[in-house]
TORTORMAR-766497 format. One record per residue: residue in one letter; x, y, z of N, C-alpha, C in turn. Coordinates in steps of 0.2 Angstrom, whole numbers, plus 5000, padded with zeros to 4 digits. Layout:
// residues N
 res  n.X  n.Y  n.Z ca.X ca.Y ca.Z  c.X  c.Y  c.Z
   a    X    Y    Z    X    Y    Z    X    Y    Z
...
***
This chain:
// residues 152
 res  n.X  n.Y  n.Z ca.X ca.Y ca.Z  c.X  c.Y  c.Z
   x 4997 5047 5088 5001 5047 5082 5005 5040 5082
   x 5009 5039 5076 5011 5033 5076 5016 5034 5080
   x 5021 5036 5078 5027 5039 5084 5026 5039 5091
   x 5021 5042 5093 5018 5040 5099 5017 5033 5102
   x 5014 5030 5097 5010 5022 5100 5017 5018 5099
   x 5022 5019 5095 5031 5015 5093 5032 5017 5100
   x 5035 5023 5103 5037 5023 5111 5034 5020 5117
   x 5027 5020 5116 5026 5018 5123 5021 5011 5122
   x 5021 5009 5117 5020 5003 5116 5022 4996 5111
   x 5026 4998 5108 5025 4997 5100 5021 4995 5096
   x 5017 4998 5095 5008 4997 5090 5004 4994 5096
   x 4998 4993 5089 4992 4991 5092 4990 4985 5089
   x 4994 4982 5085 4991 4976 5081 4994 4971 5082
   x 4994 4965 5080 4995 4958 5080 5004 4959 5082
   x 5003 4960 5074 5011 4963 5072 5014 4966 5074
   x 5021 4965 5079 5026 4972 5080 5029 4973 5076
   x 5028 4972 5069 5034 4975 5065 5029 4979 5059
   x 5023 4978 5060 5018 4980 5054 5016 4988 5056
   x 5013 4991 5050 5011 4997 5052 5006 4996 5056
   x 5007 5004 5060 5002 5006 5066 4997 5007 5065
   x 4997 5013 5060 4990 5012 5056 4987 5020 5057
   x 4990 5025 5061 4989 5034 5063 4989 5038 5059
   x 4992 5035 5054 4994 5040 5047 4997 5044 5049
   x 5003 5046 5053 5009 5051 5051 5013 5052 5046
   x 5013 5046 5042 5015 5046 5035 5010 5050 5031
   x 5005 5049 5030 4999 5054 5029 4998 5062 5032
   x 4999 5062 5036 5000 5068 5038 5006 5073 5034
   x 5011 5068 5036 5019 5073 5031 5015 5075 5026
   x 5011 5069 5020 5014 5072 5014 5011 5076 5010
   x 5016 5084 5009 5014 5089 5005 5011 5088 4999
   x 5009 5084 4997 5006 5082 4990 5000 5079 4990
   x 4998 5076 4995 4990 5071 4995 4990 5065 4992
   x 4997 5063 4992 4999 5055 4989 4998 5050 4993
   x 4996 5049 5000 4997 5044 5004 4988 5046 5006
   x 4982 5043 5009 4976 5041 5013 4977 5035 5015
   x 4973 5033 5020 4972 5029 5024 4967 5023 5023
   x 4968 5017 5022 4962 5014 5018 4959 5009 5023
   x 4952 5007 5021 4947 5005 5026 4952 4997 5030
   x 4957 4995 5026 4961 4990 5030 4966 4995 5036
   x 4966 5000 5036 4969 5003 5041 4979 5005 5040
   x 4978 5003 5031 4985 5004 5031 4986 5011 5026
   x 4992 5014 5024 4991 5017 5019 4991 5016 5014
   x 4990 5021 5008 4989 5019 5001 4990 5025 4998
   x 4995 5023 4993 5000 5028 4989 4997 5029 4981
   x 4995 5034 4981 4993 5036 4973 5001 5038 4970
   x 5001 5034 4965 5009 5036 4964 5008 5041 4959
   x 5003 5044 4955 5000 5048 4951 5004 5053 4953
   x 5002 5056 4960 5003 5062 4965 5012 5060 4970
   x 5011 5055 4971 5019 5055 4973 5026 5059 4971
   x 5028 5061 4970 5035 5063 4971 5043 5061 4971
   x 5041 5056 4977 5045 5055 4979 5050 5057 4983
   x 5047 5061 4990 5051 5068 4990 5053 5064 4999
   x 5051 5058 5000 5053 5054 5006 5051 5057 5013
   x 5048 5063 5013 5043 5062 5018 5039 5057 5022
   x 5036 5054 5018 5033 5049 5023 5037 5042 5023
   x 5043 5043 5021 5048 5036 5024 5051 5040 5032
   x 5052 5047 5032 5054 5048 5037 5049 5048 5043
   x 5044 5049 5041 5037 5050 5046 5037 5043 5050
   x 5037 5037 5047 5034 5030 5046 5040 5028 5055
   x 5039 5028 5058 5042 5024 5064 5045 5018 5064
   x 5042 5015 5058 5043 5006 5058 5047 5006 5053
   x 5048 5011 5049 5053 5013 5044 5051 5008 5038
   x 5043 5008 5038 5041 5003 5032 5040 5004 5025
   x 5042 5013 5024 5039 5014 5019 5046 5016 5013
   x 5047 5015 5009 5053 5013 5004 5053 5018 4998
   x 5057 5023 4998 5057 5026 4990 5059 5024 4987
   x 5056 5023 4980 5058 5020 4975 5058 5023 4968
   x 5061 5021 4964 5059 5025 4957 5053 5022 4955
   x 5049 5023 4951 5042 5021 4948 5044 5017 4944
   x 5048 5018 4939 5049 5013 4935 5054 5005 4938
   x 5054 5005 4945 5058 5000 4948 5053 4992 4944
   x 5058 4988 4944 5056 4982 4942 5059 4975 4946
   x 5055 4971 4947 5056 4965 4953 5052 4966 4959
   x 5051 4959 4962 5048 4958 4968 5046 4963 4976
   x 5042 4963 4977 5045 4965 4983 5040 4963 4988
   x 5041 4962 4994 5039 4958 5000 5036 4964 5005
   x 5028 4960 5003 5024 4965 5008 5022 4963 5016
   x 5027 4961 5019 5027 4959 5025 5037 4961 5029
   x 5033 4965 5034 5039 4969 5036 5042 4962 5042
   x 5038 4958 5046 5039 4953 5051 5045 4950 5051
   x 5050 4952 5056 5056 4951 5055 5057 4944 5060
   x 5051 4942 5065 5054 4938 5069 5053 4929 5067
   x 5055 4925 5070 5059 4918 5068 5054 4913 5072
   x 5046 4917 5074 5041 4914 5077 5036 4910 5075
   x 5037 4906 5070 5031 4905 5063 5027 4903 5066
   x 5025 4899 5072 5017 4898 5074 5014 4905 5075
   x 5017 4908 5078 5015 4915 5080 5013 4919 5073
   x 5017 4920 5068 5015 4922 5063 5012 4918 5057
   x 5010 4911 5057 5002 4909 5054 4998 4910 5057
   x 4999 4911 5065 4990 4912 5070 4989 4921 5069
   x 4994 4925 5068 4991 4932 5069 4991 4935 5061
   x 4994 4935 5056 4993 4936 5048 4993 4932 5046
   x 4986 4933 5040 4988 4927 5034 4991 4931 5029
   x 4996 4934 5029 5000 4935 5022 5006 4936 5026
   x 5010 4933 5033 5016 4936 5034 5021 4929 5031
   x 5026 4933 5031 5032 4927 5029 5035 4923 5034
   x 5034 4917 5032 5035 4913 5035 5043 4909 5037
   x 5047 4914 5031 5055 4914 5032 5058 4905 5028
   x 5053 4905 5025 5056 4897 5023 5061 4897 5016
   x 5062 4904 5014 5067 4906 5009 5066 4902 5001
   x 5060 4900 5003 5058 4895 4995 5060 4901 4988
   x 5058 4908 4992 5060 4913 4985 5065 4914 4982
   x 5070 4914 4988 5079 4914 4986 5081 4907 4983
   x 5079 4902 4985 5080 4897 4983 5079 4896 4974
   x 5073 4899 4972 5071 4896 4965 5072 4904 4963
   x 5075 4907 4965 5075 4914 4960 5083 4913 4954
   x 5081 4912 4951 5087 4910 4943 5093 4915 4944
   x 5094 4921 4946 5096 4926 4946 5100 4926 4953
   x 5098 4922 4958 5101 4924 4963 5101 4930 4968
   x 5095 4935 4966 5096 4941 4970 5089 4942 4974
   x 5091 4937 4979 5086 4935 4985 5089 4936 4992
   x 5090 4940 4993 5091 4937 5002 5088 4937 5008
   x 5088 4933 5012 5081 4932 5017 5085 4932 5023
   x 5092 4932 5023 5096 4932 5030 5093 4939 5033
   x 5091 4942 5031 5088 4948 5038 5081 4948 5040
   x 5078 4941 5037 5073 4938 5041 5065 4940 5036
   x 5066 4945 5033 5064 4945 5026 5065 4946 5018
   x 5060 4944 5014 5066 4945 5007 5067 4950 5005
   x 5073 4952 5002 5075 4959 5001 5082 4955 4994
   x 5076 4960 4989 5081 4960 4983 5085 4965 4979
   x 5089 4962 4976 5093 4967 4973 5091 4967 4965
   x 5088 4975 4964 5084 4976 4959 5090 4976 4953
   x 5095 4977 4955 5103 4977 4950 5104 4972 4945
   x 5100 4967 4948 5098 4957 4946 5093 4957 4945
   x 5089 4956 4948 5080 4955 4947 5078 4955 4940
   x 5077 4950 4937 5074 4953 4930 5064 4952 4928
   x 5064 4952 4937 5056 4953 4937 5053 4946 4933
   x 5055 4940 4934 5055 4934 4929 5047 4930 4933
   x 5047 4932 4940 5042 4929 4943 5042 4923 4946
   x 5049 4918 4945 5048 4914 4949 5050 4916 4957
   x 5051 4921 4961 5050 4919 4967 5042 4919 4970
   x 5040 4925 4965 5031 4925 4966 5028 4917 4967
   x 5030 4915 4961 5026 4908 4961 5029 4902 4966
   x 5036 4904 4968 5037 4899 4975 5035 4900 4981
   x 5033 4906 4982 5031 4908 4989 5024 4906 4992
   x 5026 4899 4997 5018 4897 4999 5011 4905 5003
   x 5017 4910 5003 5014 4915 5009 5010 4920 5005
   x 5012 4920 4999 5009 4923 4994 5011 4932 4996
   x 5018 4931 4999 5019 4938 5002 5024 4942 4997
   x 5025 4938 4992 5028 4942 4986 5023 4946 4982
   x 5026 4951 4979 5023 4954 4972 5026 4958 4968
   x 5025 4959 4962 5029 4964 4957 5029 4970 4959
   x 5033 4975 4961 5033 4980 4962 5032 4984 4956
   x 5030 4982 4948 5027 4986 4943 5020 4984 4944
   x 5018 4980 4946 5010 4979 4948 5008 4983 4950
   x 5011 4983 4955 5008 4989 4964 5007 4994 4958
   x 5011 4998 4958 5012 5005 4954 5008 5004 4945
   x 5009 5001 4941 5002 4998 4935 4997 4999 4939
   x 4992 4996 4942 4985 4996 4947 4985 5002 4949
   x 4990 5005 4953 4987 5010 4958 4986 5017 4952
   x 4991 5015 4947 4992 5021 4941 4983 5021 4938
   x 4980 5018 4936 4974 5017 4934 4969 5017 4938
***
């Protein structure tokens, strides 16, 4: 289980902050909203979701976020918290690089990267897209995208 391989080793991959990839998130949820996809991460049909936070609880790495569906603005698909940039361009190409390009050119101000990733506040976001287009890592994305795609 994932829970398992967080205690006695924390993961199996590149990334210690990225998911493990066991599907205990998968497991929890009473609805059949989360499978496992051939990248080895999960994958949320929001069709079937809920919302009912079981597999935020399940997730070890604490990577997985309830959200309303209809949230709007950015969100950062990289969990990597640490302040190693050679290490994290040699082991993922989509982690963040922590160069805060996003917070810098976001109009609105509701970018903050002091906890070593971006984390917005959806209060402000007006989903405008320019932090997507500053980000050399390309680790940004609309979180009405995500949810639009997976809806169809």
């Amino acid at each position: 289980t994932c829970k398992a391989v967080q205690l006695v080793m924390n993961g199996t991959k590149k990334c210690a902050f990225g998911c493990i990839g066991f599907g205990d998130c998968v497991a929890e949820c009473p609805f059949g909203a989360l499978s496992m996809g051939k990248n080895g991460l999960s994958v949320i049909d929001y069709k079937k979701c809920v919302g009912c936070g079981k597999c935020a609880k399940a997730c070890p790495k604490k990577l997985i976020s309830i959200c309303n569906a209809d949230t709007k603005g950015s969100v950062a698909l990289c969990a990597n918290h640490s302040d190693n940039k050679p290490q994290i361009r040699k082991d993922c190409s989509s982690g963040c690089f922590k160069c805060g390009m996003c917070a810098r050119k976001c109009p609105e101000q509701c970018i903050d990267v002091s906890g070593g990733i971006p984390k917005v506040d959806y209060t402000k976001c007006t989903s405008c897209g320019e932090c997507i287009k500053s980000c050399p890592d390309k680790v940004l994305v609309l979180f009405q995208d995500i949810v639009a795609v997976a809806q169809h």
